[in-house]
N, C-alpha and C positions, 0 to 999 in steps of 0.2 A: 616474590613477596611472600611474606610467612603467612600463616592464618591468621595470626594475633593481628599483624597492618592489617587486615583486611577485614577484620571484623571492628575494627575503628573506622575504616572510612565509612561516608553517607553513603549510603545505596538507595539506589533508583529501581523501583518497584512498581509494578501494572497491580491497579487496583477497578480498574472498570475499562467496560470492551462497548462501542460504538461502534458496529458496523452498518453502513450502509448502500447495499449492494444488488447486483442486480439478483442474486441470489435469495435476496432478503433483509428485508429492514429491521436491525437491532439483534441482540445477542443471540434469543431463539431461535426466530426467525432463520437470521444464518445461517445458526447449527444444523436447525434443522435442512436446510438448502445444502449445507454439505453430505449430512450423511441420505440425502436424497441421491446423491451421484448422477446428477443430470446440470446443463450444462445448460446455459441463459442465452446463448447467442444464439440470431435468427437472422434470415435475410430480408435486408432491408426493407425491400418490398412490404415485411411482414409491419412496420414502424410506416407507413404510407402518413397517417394524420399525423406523427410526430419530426417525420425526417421526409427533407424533401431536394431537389437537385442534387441526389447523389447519381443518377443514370450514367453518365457519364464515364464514372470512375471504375476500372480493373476490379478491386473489390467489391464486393457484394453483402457483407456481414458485416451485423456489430453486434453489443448488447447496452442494452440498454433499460433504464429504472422506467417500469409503466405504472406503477404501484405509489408514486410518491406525489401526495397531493400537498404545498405546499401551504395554504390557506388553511389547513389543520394546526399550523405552526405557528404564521404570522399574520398578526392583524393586518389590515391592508396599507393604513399609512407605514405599516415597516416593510411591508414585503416588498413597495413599489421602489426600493434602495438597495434591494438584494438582491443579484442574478442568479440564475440555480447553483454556480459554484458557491456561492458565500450562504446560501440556503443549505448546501450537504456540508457544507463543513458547520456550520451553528448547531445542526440536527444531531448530527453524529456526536461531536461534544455533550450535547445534552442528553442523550444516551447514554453514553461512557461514563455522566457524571450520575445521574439516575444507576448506574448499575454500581457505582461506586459506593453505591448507597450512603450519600449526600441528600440535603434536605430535598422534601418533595418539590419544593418550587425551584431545586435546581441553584438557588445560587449557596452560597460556600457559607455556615455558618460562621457568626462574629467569634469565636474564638480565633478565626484564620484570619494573620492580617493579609491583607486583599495583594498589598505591597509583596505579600511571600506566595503569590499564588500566579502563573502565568500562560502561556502559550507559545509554543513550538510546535508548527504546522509546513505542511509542503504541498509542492503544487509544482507540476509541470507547464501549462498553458494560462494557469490563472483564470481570468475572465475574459478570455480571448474569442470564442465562439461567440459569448454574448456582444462582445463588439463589432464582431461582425454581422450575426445579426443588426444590430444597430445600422451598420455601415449602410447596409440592405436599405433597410428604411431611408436615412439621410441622402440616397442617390435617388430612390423613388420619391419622397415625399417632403423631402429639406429637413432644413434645421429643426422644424418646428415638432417635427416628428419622432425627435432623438430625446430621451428620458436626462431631464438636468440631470440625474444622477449618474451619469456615465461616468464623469471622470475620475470619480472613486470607486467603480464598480470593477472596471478594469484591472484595474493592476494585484499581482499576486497577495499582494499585502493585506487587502481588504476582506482576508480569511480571517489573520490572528486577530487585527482592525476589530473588525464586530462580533469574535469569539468573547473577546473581552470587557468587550461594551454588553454585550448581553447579559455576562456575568461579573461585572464590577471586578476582574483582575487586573493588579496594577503591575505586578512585579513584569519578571522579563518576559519579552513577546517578538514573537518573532516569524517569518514565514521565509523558505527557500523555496528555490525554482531552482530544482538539479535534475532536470528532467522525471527518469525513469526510479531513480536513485530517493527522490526527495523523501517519501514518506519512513527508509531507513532512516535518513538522516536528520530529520525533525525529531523522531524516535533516540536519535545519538544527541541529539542535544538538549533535549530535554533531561536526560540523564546527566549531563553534564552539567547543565544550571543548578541540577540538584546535588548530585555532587560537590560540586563548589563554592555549596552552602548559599547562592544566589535564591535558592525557591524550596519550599516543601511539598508543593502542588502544585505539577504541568501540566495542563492539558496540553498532545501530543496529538499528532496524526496527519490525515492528507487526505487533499480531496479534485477531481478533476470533472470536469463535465465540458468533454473536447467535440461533441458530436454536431460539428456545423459542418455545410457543404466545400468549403474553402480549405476549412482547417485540416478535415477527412481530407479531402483531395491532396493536399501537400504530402502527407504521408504514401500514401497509395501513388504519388508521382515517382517516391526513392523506393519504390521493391519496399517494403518494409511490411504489408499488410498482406494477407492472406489472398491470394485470384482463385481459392478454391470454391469450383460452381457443380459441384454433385451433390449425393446426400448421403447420409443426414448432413442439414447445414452447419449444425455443431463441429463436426470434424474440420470445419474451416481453420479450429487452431486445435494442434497436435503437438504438446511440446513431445520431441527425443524422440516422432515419427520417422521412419520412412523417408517420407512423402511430404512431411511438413515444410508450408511455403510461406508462412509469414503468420503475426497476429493478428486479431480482430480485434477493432477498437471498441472502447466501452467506456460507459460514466460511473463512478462511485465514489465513495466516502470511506474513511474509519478513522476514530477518534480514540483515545484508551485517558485513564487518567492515569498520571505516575508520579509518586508518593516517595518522598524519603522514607526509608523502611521502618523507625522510631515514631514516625509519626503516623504510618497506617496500621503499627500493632497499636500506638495507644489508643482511637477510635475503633478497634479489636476490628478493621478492614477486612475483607476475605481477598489474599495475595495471587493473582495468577502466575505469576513469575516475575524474577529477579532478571534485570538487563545486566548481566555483567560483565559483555564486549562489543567492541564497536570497532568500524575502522572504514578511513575515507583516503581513497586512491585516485590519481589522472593516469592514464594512461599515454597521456601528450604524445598522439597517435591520430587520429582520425575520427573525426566527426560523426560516424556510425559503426564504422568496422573495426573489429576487435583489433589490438594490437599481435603482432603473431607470435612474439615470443612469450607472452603474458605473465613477463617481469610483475607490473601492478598488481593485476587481478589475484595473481598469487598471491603480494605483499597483502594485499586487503585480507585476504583467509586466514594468514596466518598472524596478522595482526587482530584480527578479531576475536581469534584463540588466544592469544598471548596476551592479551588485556583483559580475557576472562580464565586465566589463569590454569587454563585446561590443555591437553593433550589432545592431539586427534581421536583417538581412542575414545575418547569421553563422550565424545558427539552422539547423543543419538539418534535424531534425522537429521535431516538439510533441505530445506525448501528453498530452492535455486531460483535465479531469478526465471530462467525458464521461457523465454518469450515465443520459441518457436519457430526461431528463425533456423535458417539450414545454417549457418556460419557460429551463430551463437551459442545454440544448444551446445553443440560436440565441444567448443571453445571452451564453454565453460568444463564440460565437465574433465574435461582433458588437465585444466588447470587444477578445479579440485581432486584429480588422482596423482597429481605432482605434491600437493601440498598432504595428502592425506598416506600417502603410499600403500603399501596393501589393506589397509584394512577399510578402506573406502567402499572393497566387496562386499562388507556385513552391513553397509551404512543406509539405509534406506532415501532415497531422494525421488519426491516425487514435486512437477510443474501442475498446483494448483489452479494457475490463468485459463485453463480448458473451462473450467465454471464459471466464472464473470466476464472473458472476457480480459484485454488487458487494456487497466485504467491508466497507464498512463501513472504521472507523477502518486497517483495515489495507490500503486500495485503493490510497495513493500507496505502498507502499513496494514492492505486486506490481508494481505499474507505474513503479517505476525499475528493482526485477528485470529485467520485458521491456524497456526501456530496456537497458540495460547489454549484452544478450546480444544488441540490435540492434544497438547502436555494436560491438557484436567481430564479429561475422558479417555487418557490412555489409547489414545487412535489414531492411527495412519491414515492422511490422505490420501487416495490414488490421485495417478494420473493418470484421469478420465482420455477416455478417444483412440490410447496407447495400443492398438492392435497389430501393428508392425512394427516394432524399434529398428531403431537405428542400427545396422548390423556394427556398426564402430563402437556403439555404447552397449557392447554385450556383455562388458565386466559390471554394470552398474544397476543395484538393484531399482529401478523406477518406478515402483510400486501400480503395476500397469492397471489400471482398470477397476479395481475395486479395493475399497478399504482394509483393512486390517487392525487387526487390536492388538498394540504394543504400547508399554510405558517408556516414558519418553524424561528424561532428566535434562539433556543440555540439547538446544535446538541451535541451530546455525540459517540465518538467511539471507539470503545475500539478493541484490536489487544493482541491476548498472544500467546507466543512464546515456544517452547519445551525448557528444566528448568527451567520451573514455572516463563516465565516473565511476568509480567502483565502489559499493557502501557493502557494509555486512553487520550485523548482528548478531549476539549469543542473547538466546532467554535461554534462565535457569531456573528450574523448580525449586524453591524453597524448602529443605527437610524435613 
């Protein structure tokens, strides 16, 4: 496509950043928790009043928000219809819309009709913890003891549900459950709503809060979670270690708003980056384990370049999905030096999950957050905990340990999900 097509299509633009994380609630916050270079997860033990019957389980760590009071936010006849997931995704929203510098009280001024303003959100377990809680209760103590409000609290839906009720959006709204993948792909369609002349204003993002005794245990059943029991308890997740045995689970949020680009220069907006590629892949493989030939995963890379119109070359990091698994890690990166070929050695990629923790459906949208606040500050993530690489990933720069200051133009991220979803995105810096 020429540049002339391309500066007539609608483009989908981040104009406000909502994070909320175990690292930190809200833009600064974050930042500042990034370039802190310390790492949120603790052992369990250490969460005693908040987390309970995990004894049991191989794993021993997570991370988790101790910082988030939600009675700051909602009066009590709203809060007692909202489970903490549908409470981090409203909050996070509200951020993202406050930083988008949107009216104080947060809802969208009457110039916007409400009908052009929407929600694409993701979620991997939805309000599944909180039902189980629930369940807890109903076995101890019956019916009577279960909140009428269950049966809309549950389900994934009742994120974009009350994003939009909060703030009178009428137009299109939406929530997936694509496991690990989601918060890419709420990000890819919100782009896409707007794009296709559907919305001028999406709020976007994902939000998870998996940390129940049943829910942990299922994971921690299939190998998937870290058994690392020495110290520090941080190094329990190591992506492109060693030694690295799995992730630690964690709860968070991140919301962003995204703006047809016409319509965030005329409100003169301040633009974090342009989305301008996307790409969603099956693997139709296996329910956890990578595919071995990694046909998809590649289609996904290089479809995500090719829909942002760019060269390998062009990339300048890649924040991978990173999880930390022994089979994953190398998998991926093995795919992206097929797809990038030599020059994959100058490309910097570093697994930001060492800091929060991995949230689960909502892990690609924390990690276009720290995307976004590296492309404006010119800075490279590390990958925290990185003190033995993987002797197989010795061609690939992983940015071990500590930050760096690099300008950063076209970002690639890529997020996959258990059955073989592959999602990726390109944010681009604006000229």
């Amino acid at each position: 496509m020429d540049q002339g097509s391309r500066s007539r299509e609608r483009r989908a633009v981040i104009t406000g950043i909502g994070p909320l994380t175990t690292i930190g609630i809200g833009r600064e916050a974050f930042w500042a928790g990034l370039l802190a270079e310390k790492s949120a997860i603790r052992r369990i033990a250490d969460f005693k009043s908040q987390i309970s019957n995990f004894e049991s389980c191989h794993a021993k760590h997570a991370a988790w928000i101790t910082d988030f009071d939600a009675t700051k936010h909602f009066p009590p006849h709203r809060l007692k219809r909202l489970d903490r997931y549908v409470q981090f995704s409203i909050v996070a929203s509200k951020l993202a819309l406050q930083d988008a510098g949107f009216a104080p009280d947060f809802a969208l001024s009457t110039e916007h009709s409400a009908l052009r303003c929407g929600v694409s959100f993701g979620t991997g377990l939805g309000g599944l913890a909180h039902a189980e809680h629930q369940h807890t209760a109903f076995l101890e103590k019956g019916i009577r003891a279960v909140t009428p409000a269950l049966a809309f609290q549950i389900w994934g839906g009742s994120a974009h549900s009350n994003i939009a009720i909060e703030f009178g959006l009428q137009g299109p709204a939406t929530t997936n459950s694509n496991s690990c993948a989601s918060g890419n792909i709420a990000l890819m369609d919100a782009a896409r709503f707007i794009r296709d002349g559907m919305a001028d204003v999406m709020i976007a993002g994902a939000a998870e809060c998996p940390l129940a005794p049943l829910t942990f245990a299922a994971f921690d059943h299939i190998h998937t979670m870290s058994r690392w029991q020495g110290d520090p308890p941080q190094h329990a997740m190591r992506p492109f270690h060693r030694e690295r045995d799995g992730f630690v689970m964690a709860e968070g949020a991140a919301a962003f708003v995204v703006e047809e680009y016409e319509h965030a220069k005329k409100r003169d907006a301040r633009i974090y980056a342009e989305i301008t590629g996307w790409s969603l892949t099956n693997e139709a493989h296996h329910m956890t384990t990578p595919r071995p030939d990694g046909a998809p995963l590649r289609a996904a890379i290089q479809q995500a370049l090719d829909s942002a119109h760019l060269r390998p070359e062009q990339i300048s990091y890649i924040n991978p999905h990173g999880s930390s698994t022994p089979a994953n890690d190398a998998h991926e990166c093995q795919q992206l030096a097929q797809v990038f070929g030599g020059c994959i050695k100058r490309i910097p990629i570093s697994g930001t999950k060492a800091y929060t923790g991995h949230t689960l459906g909502a892990g690609g949208a924390i990690e276009a957050a720290t995307c976004l606040l590296a492309m404006q500050n010119n800075w490279l993530p590390p990958t925290l905990h990185l003190t033995d690489p993987d002797p197989l990933l010795h061609d690939f720069d992983l940015v071990p340990l500590h930050a760096r200051d690099e300008k950063l133009t076209h970002v690639l991220s890529n997020s996959f999900g258990f059955g073989g979803i592959d999602s990726c995105i390109v944010l681009s810096r604006i000229p």
